[in-house]
C-alpha positions as a LaTeX table, in Angstrom:
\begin{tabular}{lrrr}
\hline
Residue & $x$ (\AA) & $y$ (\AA) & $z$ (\AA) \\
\hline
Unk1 & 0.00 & 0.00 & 0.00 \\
Unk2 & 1.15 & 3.18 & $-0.90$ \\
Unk3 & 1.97 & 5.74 & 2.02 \\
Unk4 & 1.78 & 9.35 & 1.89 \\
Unk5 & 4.33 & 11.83 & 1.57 \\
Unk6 & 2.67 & 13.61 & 4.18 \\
Unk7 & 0.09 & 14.45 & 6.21 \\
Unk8 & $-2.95$ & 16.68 & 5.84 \\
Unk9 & $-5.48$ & 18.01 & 8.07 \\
Unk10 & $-8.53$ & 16.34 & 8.87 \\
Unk11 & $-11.38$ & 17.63 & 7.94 \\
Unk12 & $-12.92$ & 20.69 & 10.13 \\
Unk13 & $-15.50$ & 19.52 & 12.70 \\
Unk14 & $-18.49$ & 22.00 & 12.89 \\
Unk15 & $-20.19$ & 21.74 & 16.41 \\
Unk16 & $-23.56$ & 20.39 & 16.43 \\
Unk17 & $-26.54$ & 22.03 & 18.81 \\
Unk18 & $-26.91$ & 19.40 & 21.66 \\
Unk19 & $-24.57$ & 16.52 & 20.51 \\
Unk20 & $-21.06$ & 15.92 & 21.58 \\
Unk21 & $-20.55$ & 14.93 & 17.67 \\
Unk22 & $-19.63$ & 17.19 & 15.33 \\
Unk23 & $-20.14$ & 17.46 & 11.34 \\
Unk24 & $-17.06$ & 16.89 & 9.56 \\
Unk25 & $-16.97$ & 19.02 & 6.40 \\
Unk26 & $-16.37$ & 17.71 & 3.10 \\
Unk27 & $-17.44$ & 20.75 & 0.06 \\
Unk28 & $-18.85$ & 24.67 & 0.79 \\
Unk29 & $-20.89$ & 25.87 & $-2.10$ \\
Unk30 & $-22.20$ & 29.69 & $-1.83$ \\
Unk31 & $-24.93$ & 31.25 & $-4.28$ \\
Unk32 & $-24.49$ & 34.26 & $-5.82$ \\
Unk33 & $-27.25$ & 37.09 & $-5.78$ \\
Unk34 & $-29.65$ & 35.25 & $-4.03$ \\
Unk35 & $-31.52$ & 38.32 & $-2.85$ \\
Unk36 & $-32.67$ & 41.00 & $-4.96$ \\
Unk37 & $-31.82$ & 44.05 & $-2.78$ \\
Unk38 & $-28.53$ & 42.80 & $-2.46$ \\
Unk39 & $-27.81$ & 41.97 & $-6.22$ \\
Unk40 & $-29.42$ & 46.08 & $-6.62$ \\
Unk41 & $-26.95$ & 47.23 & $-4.26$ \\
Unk42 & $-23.90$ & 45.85 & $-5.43$ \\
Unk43 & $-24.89$ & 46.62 & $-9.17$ \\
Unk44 & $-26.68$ & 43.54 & $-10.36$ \\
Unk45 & $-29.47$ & 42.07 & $-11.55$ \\
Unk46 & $-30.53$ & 38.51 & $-10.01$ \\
Unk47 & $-30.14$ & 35.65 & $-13.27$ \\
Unk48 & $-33.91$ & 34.40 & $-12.58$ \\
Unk49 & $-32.88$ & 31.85 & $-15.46$ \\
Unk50 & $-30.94$ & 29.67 & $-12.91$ \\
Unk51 & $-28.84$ & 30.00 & $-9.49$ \\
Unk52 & $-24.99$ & 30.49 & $-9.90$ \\
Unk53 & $-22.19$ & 29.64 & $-7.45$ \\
Unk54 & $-19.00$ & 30.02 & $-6.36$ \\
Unk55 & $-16.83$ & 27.42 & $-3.61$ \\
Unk56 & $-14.85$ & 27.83 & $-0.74$ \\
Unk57 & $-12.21$ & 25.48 & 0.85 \\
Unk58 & $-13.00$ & 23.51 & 3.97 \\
Unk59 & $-9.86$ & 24.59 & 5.28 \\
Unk60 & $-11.45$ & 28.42 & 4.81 \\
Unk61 & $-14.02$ & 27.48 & 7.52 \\
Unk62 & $-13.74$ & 29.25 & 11.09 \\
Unk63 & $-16.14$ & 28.12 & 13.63 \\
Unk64 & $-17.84$ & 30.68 & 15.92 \\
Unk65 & $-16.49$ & 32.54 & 18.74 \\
Unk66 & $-13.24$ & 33.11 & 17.11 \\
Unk67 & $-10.80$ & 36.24 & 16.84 \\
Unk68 & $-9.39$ & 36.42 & 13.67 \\
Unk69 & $-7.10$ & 38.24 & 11.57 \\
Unk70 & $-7.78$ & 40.77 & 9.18 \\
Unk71 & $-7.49$ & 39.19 & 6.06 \\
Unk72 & $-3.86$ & 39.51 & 3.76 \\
Unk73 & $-3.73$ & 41.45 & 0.81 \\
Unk74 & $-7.11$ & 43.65 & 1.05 \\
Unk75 & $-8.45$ & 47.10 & 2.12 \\
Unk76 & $-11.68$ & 46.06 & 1.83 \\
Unk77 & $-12.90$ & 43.29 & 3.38 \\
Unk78 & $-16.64$ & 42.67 & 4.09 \\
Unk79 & $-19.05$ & 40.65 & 5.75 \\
Unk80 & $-22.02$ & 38.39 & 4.13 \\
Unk81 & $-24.35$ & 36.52 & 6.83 \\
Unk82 & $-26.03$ & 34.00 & 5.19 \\
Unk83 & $-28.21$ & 30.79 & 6.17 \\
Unk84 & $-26.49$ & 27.62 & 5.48 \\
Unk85 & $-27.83$ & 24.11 & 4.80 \\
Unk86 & $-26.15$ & 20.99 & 6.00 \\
Unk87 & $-26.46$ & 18.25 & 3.51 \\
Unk88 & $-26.91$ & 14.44 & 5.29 \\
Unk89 & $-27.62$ & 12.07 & 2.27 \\
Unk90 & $-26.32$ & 12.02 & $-1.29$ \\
Unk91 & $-28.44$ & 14.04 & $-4.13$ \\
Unk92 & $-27.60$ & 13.36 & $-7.41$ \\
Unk93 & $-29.91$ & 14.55 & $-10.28$ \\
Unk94 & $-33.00$ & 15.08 & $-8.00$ \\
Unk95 & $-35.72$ & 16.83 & $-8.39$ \\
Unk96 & $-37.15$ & 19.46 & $-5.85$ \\
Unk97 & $-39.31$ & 17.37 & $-4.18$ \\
Unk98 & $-36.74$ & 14.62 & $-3.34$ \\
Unk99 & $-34.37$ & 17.72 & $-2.47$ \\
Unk100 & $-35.33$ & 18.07 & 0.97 \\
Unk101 & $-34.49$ & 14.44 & 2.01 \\
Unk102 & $-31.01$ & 15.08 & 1.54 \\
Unk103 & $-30.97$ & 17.92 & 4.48 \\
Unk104 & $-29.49$ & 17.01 & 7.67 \\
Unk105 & $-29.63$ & 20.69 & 9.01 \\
Unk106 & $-29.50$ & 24.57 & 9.17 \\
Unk107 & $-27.14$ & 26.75 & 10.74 \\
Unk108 & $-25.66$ & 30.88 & 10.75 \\
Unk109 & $-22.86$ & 31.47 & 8.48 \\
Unk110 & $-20.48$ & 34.54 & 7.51 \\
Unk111 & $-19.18$ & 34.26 & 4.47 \\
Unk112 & $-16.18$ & 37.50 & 4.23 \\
Unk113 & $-15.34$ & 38.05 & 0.88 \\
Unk114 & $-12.01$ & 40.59 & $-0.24$ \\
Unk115 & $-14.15$ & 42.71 & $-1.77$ \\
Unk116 & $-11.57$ & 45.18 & $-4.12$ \\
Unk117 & $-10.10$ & 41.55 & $-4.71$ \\
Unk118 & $-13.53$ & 40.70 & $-6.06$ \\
Unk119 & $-14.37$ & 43.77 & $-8.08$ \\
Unk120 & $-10.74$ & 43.59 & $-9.88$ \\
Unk121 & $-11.82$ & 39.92 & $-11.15$ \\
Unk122 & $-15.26$ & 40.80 & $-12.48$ \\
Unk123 & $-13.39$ & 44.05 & $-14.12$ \\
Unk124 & $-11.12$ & 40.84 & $-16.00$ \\
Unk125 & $-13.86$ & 38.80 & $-16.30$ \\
Unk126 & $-11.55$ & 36.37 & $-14.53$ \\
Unk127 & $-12.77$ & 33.95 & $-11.13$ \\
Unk128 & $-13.45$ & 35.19 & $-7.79$ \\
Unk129 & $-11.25$ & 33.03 & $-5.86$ \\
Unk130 & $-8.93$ & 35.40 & $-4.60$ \\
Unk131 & $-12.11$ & 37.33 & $-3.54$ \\
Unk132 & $-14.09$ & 34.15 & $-1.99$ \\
Unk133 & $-11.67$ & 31.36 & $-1.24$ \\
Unk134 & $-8.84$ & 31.88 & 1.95 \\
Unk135 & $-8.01$ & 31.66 & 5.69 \\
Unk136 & $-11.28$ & 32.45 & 7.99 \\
Unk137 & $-13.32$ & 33.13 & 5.19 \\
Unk138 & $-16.50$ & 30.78 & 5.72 \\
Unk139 & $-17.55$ & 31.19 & 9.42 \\
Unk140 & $-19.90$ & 28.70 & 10.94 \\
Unk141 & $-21.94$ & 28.41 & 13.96 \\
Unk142 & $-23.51$ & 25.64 & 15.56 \\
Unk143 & $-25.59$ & 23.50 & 13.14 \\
Unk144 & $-29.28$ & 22.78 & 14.10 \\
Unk145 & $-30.90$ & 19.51 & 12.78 \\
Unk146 & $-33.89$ & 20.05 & 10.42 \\
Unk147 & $-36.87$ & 18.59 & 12.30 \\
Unk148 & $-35.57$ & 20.81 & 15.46 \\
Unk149 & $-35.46$ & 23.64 & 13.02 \\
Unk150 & $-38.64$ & 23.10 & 11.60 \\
Unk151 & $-39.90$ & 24.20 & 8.09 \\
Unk152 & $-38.08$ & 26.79 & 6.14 \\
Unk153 & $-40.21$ & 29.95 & 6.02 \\
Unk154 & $-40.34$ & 34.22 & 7.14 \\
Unk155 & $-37.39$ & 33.65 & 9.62 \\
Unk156 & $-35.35$ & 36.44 & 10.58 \\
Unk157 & $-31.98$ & 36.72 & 9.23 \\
Unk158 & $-29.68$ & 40.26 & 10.87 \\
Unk159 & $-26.03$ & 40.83 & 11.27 \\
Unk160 & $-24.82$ & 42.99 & 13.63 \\
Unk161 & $-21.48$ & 45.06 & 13.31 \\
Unk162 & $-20.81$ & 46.16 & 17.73 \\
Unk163 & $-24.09$ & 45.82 & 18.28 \\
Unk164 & $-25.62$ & 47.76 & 15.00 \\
Unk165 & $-27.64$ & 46.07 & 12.82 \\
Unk166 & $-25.98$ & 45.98 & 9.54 \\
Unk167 & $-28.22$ & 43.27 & 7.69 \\
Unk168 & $-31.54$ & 42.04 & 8.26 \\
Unk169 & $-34.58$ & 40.35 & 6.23 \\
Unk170 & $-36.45$ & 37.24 & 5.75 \\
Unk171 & $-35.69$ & 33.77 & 4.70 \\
Unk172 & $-38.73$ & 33.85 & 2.68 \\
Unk173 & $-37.12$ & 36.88 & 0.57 \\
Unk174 & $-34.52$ & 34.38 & $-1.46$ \\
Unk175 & $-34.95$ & 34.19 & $-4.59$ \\
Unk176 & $-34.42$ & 30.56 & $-4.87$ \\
Unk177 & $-35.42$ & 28.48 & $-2.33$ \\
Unk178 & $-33.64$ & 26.11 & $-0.91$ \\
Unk179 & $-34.97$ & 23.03 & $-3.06$ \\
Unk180 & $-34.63$ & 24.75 & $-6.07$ \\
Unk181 & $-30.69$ & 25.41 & $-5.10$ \\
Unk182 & $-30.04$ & 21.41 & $-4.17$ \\
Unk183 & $-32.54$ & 20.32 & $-7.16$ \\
Unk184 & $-30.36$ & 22.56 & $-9.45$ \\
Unk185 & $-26.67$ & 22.21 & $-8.37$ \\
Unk186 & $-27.23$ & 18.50 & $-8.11$ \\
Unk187 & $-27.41$ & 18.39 & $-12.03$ \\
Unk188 & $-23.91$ & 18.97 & $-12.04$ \\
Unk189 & $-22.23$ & 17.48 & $-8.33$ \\
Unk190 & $-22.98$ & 14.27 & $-6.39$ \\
Unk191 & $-23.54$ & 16.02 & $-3.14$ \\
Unk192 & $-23.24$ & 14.40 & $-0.16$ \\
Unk193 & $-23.22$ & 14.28 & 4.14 \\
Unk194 & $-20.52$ & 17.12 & 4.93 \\
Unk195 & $-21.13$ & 19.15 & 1.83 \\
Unk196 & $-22.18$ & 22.85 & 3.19 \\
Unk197 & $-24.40$ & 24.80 & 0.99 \\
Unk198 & $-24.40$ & 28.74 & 1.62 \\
Unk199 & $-27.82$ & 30.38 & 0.29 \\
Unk200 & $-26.97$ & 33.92 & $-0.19$ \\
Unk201 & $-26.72$ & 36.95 & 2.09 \\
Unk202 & $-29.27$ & 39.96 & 1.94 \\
Unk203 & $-28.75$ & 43.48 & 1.45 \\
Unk204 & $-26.83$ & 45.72 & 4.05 \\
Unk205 & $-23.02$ & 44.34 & 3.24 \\
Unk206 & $-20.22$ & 46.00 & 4.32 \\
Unk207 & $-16.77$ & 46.31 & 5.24 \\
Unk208 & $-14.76$ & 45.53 & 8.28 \\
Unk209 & $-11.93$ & 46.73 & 10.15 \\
Unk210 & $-9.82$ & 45.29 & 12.99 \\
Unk211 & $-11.66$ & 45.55 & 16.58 \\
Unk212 & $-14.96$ & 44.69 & 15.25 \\
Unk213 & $-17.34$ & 42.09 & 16.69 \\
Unk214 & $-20.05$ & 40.41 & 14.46 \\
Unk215 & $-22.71$ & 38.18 & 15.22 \\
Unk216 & $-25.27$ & 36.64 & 12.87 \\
Unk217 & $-28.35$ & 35.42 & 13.93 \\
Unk218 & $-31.01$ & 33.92 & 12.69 \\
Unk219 & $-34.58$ & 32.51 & 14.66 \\
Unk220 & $-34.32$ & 29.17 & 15.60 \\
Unk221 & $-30.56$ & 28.37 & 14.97 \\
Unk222 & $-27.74$ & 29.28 & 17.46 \\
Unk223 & $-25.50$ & 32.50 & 16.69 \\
Unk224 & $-22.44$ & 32.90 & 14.60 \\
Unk225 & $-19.73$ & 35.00 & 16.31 \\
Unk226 & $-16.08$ & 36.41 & 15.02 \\
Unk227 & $-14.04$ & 38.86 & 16.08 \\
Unk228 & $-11.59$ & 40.73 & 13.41 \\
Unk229 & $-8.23$ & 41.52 & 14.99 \\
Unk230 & $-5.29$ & 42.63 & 13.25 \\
Unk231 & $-4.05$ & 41.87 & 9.93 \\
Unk232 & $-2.57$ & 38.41 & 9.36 \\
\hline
\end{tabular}
């Protein structure tokens, strides 16, 4: 049997609400412009023809409660809170109505994005990696299984920036719904348990500095905390 040249990390363990266990992650997928006030404020116009997507490392995710640094080679950094789905099951080709089977739970995300890093790709029509994809970037709390959570409907989604609210709308305003995201990227990935799907993040982005504390929130699913410190 072949050995390795060396070892890697295991994969990052996201706490679960309740259970001593914790969700080993596999994949993070993140939709683009999945509200409408945010795709107006940044510029855009939602694609109604079809979702779109972008991916993150595991080793990007950051679980809750930490201080991190300020991210290298940006001046603008910003936050995204966004509602993320847990996948349990493998979903290949289905169709919305199977979708939902494949959920194992909800929970608060941040996804921080490099934001001048982000603008100079789309200026090149080149990918957003540099943007999306590095240290701390995809920041988890405490995932929530779906029957505690319940059904997906008007929750209330907010991020607040030391104590101001920065972000805050429904569930219930994305423009594709959480079946219609698994149903569609499962056309082209064999998702699976420890694949993290992040739905979007409303209007009300914005940028960071060092010292600031954020927490997401939304009802029914424990907070996601971070603190930004100074650069890395």
């Amino acid at each position: 049997m072949t050995e390795p040249l060396f070892d890697i990390p295991a994969p990052p363990l996201v706490p679960i609400e309740g259970d001593a266990r914790g969700y080993p992650v596999r994949r993070i997928f993140c939709v683009g412009r999945n509200y409408a006030a945010h795709a107006a404020e940044m510029g855009n116009e939602v694609d109604r023809e079809a979702p779109f997507y972008f991916t993150k490392s595991a080793h990007a995710l950051c679980l809750s409660g930490a201080t991190i640094a300020y991210p290298a080679g940006t001046e603008d950094c910003h936050h995204e809170m966004e509602f993320v789905v847990a996948m349990g099951a493998e979903a290949y080709q289905v169709s919305e109505a199977e979708a939902m089977d494949a959920v194992w739970g909800y929970g608060c995300g941040i996804d921080l994005t490099r934001r001048d890093l982000q603008g100079a790709a789309k200026e090149k029509r080149r990918p957003w990696d540099l943007g999306k994809d590095f240290e701390d970037a995809a920041i988890m709390g405490a995932l929530t299984p779906k029957a505690r959570f319940g059904e997906i409907g008007a929750q209330a989604l907010r991020l607040s920036v030391d104590g101001r609210v920065a972000q805050d709308a429904r569930l219930s305003e994305m423009v594709w719904s959480v079946p219609e995201i698994i149903a569609h990227l499962s056309r082209f990935y064999h998702l699976a348990p420890g694949d993290l799907i992040y739905t979007g993040t409303p209007a009300g982005v914005g940028p960071v500095v060092p010292g600031n504390r954020l927490k997401g929130e939304i009802d029914g699913l424990p907070p996601v905390e971070v603190t930004i410190g100074a650069g890395a």
